[in-house]
Gaussian input, Z-matrix of N, CA and C with variables (Angstrom, degrees):
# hf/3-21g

backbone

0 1
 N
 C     1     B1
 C     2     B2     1     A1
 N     3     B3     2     A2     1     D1
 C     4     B4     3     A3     2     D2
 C     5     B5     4     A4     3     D3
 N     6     B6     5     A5     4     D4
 C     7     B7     6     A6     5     D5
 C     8     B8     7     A7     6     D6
 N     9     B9     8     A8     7     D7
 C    10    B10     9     A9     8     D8
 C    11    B11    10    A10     9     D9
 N    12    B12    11    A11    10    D10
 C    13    B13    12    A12    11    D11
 C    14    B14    13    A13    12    D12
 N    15    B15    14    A14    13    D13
 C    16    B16    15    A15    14    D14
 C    17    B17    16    A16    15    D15
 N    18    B18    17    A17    16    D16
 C    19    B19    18    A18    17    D17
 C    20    B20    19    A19    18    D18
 N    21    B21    20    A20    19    D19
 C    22    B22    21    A21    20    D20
 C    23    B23    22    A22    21    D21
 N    24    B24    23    A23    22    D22
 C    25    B25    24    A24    23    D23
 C    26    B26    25    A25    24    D24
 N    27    B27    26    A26    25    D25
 C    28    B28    27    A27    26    D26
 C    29    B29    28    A28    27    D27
 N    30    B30    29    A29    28    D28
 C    31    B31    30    A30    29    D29
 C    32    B32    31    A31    30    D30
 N    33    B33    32    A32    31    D31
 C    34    B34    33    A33    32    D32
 C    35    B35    34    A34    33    D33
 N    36    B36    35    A35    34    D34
 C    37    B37    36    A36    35    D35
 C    38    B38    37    A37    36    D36
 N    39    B39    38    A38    37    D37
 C    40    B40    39    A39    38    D38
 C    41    B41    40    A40    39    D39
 N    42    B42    41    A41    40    D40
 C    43    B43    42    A42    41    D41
 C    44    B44    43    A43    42    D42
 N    45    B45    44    A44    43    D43
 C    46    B46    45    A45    44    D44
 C    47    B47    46    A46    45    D45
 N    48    B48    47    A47    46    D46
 C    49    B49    48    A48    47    D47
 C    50    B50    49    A49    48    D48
 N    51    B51    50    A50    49    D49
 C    52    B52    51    A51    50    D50
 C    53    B53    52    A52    51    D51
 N    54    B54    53    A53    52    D52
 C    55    B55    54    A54    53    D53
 C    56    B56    55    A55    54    D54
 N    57    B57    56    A56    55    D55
 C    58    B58    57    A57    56    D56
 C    59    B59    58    A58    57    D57
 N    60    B60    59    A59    58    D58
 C    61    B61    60    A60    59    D59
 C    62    B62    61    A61    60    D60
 N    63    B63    62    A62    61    D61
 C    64    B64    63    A63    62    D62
 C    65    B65    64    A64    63    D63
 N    66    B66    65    A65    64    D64
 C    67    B67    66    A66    65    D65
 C    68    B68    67    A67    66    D66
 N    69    B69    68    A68    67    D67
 C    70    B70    69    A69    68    D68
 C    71    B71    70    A70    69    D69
 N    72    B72    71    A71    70    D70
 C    73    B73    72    A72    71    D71
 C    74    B74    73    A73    72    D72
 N    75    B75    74    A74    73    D73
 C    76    B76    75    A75    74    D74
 C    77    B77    76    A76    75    D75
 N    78    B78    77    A77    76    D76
 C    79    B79    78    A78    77    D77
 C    80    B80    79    A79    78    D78
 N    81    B81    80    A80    79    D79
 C    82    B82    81    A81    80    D80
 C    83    B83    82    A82    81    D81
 N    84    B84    83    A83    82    D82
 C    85    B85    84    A84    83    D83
 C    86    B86    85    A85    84    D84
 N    87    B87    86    A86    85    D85
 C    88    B88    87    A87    86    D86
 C    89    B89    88    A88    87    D87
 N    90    B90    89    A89    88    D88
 C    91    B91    90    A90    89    D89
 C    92    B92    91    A91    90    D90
 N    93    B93    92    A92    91    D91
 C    94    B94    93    A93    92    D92
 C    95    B95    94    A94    93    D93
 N    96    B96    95    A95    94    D94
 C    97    B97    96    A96    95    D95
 C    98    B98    97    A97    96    D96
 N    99    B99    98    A98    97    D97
 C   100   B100    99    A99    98    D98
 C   101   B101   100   A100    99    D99
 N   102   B102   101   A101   100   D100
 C   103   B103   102   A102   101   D101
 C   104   B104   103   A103   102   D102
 N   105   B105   104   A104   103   D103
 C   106   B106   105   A105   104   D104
 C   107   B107   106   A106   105   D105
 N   108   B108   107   A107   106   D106
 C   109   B109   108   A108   107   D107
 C   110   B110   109   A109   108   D108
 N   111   B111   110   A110   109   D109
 C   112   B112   111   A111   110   D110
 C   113   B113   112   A112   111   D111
 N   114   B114   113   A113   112   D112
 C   115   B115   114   A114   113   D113
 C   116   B116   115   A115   114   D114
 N   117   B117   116   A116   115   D115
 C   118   B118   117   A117   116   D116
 C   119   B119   118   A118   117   D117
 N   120   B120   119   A119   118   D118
 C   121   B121   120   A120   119   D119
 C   122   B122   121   A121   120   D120
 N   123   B123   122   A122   121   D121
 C   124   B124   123   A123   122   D122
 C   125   B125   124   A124   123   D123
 N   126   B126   125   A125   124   D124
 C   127   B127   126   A126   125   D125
 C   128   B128   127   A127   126   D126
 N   129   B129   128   A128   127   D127
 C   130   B130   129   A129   128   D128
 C   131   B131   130   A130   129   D129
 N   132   B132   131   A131   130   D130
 C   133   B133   132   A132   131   D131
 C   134   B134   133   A133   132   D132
 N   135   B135   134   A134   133   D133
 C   136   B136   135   A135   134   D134
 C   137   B137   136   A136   135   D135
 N   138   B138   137   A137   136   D136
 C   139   B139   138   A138   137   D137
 C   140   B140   139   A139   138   D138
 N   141   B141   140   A140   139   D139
 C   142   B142   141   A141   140   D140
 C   143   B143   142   A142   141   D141
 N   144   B144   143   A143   142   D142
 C   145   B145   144   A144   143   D143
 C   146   B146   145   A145   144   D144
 N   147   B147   146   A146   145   D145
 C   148   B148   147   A147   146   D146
 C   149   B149   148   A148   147   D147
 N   150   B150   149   A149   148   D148
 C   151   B151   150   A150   149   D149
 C   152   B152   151   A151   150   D150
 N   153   B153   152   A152   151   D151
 C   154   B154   153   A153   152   D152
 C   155   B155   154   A154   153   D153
 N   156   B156   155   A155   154   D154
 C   157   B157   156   A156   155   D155
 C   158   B158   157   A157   156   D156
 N   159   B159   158   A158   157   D157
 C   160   B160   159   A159   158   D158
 C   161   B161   160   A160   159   D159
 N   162   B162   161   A161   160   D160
 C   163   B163   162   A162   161   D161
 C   164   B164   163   A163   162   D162
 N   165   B165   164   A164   163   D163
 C   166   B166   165   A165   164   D164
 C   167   B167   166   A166   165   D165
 N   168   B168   167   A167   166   D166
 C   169   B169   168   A168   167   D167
 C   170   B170   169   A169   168   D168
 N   171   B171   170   A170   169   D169
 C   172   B172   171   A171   170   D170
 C   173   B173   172   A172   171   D171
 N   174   B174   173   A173   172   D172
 C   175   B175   174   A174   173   D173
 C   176   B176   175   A175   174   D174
 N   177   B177   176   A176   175   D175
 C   178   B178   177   A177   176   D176
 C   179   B179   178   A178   177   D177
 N   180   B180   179   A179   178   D178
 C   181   B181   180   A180   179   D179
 C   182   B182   181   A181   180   D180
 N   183   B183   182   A182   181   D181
 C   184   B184   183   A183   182   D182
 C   185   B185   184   A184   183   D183
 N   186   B186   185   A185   184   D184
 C   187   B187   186   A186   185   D185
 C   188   B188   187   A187   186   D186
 N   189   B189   188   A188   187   D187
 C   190   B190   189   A189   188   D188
 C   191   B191   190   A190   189   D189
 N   192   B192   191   A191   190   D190
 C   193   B193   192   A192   191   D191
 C   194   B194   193   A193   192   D192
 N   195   B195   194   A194   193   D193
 C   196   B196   195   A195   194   D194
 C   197   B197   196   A196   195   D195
 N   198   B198   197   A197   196   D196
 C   199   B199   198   A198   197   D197
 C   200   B200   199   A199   198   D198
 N   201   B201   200   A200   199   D199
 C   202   B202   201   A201   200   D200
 C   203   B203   202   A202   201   D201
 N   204   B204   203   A203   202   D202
 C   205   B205   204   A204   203   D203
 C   206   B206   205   A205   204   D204
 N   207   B207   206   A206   205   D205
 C   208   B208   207   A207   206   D206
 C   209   B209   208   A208   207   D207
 N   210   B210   209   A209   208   D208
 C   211   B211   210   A210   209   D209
 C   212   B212   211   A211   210   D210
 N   213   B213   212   A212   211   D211
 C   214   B214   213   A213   212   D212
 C   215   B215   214   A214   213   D213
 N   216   B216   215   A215   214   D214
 C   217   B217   216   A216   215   D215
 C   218   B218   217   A217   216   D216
 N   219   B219   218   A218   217   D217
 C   220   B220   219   A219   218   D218
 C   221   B221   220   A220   219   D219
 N   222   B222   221   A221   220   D220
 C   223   B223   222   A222   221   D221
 C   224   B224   223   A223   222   D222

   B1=1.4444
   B2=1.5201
   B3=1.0179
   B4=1.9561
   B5=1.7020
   B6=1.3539
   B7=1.6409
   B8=1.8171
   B9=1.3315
   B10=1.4789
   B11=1.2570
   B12=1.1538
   B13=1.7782
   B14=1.3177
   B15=1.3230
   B16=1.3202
   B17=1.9330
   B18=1.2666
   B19=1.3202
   B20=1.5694
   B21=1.1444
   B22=1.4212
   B23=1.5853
   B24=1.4149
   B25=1.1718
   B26=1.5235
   B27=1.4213
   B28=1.4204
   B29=1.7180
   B30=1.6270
   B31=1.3447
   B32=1.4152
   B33=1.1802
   B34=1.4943
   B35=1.9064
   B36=1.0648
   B37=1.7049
   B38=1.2034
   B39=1.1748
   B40=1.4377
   B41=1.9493
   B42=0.6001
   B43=1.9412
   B44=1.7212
   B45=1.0771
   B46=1.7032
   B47=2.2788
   B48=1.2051
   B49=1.2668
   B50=1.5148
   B51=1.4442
   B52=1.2632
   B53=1.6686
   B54=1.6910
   B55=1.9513
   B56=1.5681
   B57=1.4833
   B58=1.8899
   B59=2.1523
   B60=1.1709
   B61=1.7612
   B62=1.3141
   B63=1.4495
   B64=2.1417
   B65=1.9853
   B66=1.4237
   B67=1.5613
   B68=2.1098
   B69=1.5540
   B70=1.2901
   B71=1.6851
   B72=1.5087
   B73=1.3189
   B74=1.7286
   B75=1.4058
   B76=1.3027
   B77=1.5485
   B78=1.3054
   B79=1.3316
   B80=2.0586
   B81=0.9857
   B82=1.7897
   B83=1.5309
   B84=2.0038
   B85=1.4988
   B86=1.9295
   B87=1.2908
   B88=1.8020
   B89=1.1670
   B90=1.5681
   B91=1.4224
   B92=1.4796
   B93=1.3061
   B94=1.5705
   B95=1.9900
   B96=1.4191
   B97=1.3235
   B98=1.6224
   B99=1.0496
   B100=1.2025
   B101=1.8309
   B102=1.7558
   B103=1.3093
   B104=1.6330
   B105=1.1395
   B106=1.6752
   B107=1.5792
   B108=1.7636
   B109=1.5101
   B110=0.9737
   B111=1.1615
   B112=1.7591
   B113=1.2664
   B114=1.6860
   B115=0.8638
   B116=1.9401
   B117=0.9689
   B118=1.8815
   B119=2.2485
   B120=1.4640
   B121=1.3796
   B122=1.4648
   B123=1.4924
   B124=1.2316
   B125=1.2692
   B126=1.8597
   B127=1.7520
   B128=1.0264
   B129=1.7166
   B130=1.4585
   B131=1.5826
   B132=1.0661
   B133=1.8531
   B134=1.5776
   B135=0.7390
   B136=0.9403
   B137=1.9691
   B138=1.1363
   B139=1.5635
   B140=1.6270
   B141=1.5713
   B142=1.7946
   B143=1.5863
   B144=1.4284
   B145=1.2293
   B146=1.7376
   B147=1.5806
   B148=0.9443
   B149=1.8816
   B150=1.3871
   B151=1.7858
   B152=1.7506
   B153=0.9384
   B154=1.3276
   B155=1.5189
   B156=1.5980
   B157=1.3720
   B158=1.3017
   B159=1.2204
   B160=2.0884
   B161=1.4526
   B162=1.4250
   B163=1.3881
   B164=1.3953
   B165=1.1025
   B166=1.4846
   B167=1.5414
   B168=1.3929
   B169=1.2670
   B170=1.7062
   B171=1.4853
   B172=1.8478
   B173=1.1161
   B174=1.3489
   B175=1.1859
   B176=1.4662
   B177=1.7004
   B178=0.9669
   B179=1.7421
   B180=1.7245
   B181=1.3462
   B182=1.5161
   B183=0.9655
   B184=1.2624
   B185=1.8287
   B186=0.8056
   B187=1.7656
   B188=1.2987
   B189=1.7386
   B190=1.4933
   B191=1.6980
   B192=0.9760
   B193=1.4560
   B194=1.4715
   B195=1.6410
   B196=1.5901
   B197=1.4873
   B198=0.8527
   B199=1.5399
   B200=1.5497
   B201=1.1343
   B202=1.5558
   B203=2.2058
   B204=1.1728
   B205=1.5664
   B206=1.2654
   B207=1.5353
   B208=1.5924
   B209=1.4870
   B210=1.4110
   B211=1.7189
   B212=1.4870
   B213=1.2290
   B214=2.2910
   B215=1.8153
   B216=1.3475
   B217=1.3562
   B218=1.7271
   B219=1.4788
   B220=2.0111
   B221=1.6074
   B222=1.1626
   B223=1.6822
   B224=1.8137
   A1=108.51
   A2=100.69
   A3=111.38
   A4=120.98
   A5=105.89
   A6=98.53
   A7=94.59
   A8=126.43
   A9=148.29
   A10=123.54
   A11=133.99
   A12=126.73
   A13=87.58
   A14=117.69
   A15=110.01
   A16=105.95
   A17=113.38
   A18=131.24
   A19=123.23
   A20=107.18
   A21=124.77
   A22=124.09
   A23=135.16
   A24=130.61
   A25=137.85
   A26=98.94
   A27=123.61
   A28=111.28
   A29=114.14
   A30=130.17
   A31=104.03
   A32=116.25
   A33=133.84
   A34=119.73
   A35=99.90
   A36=126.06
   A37=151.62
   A38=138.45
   A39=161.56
   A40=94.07
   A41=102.29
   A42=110.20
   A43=92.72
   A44=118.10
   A45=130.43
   A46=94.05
   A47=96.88
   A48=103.22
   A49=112.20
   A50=127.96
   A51=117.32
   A52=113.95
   A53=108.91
   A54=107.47
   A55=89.43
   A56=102.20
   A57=116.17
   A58=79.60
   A59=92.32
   A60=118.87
   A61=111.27
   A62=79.91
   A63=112.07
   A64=90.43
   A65=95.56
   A66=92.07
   A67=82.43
   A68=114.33
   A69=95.51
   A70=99.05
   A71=123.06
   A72=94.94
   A73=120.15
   A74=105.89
   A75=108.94
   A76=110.67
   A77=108.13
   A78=116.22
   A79=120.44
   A80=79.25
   A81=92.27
   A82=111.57
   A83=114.44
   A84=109.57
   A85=84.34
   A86=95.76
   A87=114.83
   A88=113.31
   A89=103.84
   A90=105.92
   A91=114.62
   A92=97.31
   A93=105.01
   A94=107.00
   A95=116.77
   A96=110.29
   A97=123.68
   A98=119.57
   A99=119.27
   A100=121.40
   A101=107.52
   A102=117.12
   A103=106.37
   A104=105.06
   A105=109.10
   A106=113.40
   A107=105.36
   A108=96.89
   A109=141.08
   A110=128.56
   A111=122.03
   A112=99.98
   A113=110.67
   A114=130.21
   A115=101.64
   A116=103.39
   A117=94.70
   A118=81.28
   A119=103.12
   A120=88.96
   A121=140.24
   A122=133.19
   A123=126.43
   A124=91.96
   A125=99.65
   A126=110.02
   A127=109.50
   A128=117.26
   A129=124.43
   A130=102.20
   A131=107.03
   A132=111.29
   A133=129.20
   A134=155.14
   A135=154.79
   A136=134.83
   A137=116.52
   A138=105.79
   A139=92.25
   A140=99.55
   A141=119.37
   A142=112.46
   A143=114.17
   A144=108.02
   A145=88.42
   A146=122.53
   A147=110.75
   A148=107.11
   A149=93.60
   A150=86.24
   A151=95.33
   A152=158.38
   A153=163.65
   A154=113.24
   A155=110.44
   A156=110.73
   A157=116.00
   A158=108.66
   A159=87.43
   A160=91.40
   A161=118.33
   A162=122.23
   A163=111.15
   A164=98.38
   A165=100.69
   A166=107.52
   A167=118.42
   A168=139.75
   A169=122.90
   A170=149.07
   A171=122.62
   A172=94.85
   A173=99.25
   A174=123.99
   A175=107.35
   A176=122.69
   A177=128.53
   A178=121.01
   A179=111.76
   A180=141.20
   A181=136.80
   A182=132.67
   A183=124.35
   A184=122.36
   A185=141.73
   A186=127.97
   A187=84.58
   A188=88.63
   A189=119.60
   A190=110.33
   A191=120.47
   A192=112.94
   A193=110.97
   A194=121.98
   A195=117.68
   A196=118.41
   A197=130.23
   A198=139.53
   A199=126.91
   A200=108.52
   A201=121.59
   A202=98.17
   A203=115.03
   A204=105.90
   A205=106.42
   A206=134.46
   A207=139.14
   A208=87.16
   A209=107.32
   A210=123.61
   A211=108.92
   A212=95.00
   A213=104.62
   A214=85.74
   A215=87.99
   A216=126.39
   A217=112.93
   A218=106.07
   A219=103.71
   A220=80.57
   A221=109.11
   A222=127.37
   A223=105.33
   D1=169.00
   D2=-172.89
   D3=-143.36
   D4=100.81
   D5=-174.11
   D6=-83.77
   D7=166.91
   D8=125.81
   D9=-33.11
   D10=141.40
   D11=-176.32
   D12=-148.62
   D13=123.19
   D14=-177.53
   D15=-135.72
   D16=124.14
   D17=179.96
   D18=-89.12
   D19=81.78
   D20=-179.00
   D21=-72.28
   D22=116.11
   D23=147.67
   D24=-87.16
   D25=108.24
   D26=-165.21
   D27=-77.84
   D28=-13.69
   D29=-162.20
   D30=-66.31
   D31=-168.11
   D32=159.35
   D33=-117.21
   D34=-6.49
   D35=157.46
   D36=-117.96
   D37=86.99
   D38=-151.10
   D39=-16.86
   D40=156.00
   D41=-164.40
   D42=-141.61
   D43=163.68
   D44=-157.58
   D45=-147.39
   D46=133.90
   D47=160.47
   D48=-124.39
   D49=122.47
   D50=-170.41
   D51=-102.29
   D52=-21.74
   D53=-171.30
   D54=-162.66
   D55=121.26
   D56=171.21
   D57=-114.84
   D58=138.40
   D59=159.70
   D60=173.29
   D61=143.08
   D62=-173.42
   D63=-71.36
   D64=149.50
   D65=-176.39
   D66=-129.15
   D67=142.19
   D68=-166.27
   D69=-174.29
   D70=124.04
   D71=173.02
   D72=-96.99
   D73=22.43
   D74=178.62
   D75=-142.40
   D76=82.97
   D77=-155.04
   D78=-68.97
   D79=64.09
   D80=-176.82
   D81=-106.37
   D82=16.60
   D83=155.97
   D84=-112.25
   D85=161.44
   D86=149.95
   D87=-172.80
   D88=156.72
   D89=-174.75
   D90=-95.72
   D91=-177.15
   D92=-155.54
   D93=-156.61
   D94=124.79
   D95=-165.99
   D96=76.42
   D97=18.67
   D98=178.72
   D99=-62.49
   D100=132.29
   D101=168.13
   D102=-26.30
   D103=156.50
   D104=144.45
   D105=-89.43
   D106=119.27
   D107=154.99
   D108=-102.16
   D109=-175.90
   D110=-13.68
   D111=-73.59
   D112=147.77
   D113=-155.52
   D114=-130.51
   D115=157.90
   D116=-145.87
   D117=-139.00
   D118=92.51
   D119=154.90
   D120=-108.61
   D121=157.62
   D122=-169.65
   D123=-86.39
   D124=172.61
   D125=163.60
   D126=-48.43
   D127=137.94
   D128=158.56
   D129=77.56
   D130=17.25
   D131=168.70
   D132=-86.74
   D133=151.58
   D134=160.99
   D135=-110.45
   D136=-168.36
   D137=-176.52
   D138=161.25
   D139=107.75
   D140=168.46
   D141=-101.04
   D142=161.24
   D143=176.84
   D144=-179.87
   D145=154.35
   D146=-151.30
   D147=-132.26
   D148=147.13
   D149=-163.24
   D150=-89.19
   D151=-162.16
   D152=-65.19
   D153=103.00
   D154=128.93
   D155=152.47
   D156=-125.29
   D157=126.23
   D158=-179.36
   D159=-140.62
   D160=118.16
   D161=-178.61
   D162=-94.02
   D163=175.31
   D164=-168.78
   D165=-119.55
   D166=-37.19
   D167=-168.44
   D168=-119.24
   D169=154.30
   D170=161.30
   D171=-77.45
   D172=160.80
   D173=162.51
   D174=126.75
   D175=153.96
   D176=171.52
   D177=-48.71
   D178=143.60
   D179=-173.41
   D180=-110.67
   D181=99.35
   D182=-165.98
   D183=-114.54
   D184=129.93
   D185=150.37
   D186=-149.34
   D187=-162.17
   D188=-151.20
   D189=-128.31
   D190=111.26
   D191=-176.83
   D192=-89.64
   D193=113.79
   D194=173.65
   D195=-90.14
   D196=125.83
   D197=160.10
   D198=-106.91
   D199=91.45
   D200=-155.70
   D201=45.28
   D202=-149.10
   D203=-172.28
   D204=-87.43
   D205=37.07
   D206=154.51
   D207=-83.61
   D208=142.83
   D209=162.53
   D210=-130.65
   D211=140.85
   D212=-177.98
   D213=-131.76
   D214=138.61
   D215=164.62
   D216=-68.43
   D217=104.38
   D218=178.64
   D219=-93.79
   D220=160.70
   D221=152.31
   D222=-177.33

């Protein structure tokens, strides 16, 4: 399955994303559609791109999604 991740600038000054990567030792998230970086948004901009899960094995899943040094919890 595949959610949307979408990186919003809420500012009043253009905001910069320089490196999004899953950190993981069982690589059953990846992304998919990714910006080109660095990627430079204005106010009120936006930018989607979509994570991936494709397991390989049951059982519970975990990594870490980075977006510049913000981190979100996949599981």
């Amino acid at each position: 399955s595949t959610l949307q991740f979408q990186i919003s600038n809420t500012g009043t000054a253009p905001g910069s994303v320089t490196s999004i990567s899953i950190t993981t030792a069982n690589p059953v998230f990846e992304l998919a559609g990714l910006p080109n970086l660095p990627l430079t948004l204005a106010p009120g901009a936006s930018a989607t791109f979509g994570v991936r899960f494709v397991p390989t094995a049951l059982g519970p899943a975990s990594a870490t999604l980075r977006v510049d040094s913000q981190t979100f919890a996949l599981n």
